[in-house]
C-alpha positions, 0 to 999 in steps of 0.5 A: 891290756888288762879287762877290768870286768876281770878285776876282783874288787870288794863291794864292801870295806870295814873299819873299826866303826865304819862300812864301805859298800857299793850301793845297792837295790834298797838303799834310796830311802837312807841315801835319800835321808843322807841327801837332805841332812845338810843339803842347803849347806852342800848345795852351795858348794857342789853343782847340785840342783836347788831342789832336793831329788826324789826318793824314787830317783835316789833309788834309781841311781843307787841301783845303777851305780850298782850295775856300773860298779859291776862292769867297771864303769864306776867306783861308788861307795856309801858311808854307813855307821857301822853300830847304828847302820846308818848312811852318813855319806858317799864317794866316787872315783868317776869313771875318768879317773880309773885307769885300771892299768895302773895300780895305784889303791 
């Protein structure tokens, strides 16, 4: 059975104009902007609440989907333009969906 604490995943990806990295202590305040540039568009489509989250809140879930990142409990990326450094967006591969035993990135 395979432990994936042990598994070595990069916390960060590069493209030609793009940064893929694991979210950090610090980034609430870009992914904050990110949440509010467009979000009565998303809000619709995504089981959002009607209100926007706070800034401290965005901070906090920055820092714990970096500690479960760490222990493999989840898989979340930001977004960043890599030339001005800005956060455009973010993913997730939930928990549910990592089955470490099959190898299939």
């Amino acid at each position: 059975m395979i432990k994936p604490i042990l598994l070595d995943i990069p916390q960060r990806l590069e493209t030609p104009r793009l940064i893929l990295r694991t979210p950090q202590a610090g980034d609430g305040p870009g992914v904050h902007a990110a949440i509010l540039d467009g979000y009565e568009g998303l809000v619709k489509w995504l089981a959002w609440s009607e209100t926007p989250p706070v800034p401290e809140q965005v901070e906090i879930d920055c820092r714990t989907h970096h500690a479960k990142f760490v222990l493999r409990e989840d898989m979340r990326f930001l977004v960043i333009e890599k030339e001005s450094g800005t956060i455009i967006g973010r993913f997730a591969f939930p928990n549910a969906l990592l089955r470490w035993n099959v190898p299939y990135f």
